[in-house]
C-alpha positions as CSV (number, residue, x, y, z in Angstrom):
1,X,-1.3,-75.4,-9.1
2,X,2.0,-76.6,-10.7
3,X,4.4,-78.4,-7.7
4,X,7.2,-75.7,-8.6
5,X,4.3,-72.7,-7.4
6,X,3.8,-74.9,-4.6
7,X,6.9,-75.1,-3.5
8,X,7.6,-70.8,-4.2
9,X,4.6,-70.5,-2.2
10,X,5.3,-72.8,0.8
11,X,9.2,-71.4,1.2
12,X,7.7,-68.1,1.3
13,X,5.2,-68.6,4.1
14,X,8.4,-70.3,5.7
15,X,10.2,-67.1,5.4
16,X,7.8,-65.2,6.3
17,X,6.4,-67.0,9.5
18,X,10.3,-67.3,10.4
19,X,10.6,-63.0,10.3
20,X,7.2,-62.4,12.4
21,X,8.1,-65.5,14.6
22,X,11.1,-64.0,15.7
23,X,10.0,-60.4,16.0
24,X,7.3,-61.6,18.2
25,X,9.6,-63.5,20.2
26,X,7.5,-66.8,19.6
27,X,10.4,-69.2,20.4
28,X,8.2,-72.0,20.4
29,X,6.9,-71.8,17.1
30,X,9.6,-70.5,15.6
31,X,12.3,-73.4,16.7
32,X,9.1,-75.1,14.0
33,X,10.8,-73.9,10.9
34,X,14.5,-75.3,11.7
35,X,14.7,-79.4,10.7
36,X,14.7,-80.9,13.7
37,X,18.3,-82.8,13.7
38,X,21.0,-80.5,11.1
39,X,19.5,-77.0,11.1
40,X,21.7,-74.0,11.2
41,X,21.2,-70.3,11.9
42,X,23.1,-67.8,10.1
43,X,22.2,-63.8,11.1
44,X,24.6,-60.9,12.0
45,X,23.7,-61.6,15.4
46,X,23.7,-65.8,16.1
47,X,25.7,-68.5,14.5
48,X,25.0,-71.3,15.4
49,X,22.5,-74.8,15.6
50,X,19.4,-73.6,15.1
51,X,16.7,-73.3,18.3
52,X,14.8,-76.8,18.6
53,X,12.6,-75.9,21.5
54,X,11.2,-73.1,23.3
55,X,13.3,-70.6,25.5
């Protein structure tokens, strides 16, 4: 598989597993798909630094 597929296909499973995460209220794995130190949440209802650890 060519890297730029690979990449398509992994930033879609990270889209994806961010959705369900949050529908499913699975805080702890979904603070997983924020980078630890810089990430930022944008969504009509939260602004913010993203989640880093459970709730």
């Amino acid at each position: 598989m060519s890297t730029s597929l690979d990449d398509r296909l992994a930033l879609r499973e990270l889209v994806e597993n961010w959705a369900v995460w949050r529908d499913a209220a699975d805080w702890e794995r979904f603070a997983t798909v924020w980078h630890p130190t810089d990430g930022w949440m944008s969504a009509t209802w939260f602004q913010g630094p993203a989640p880093t650890s459970s709730r």
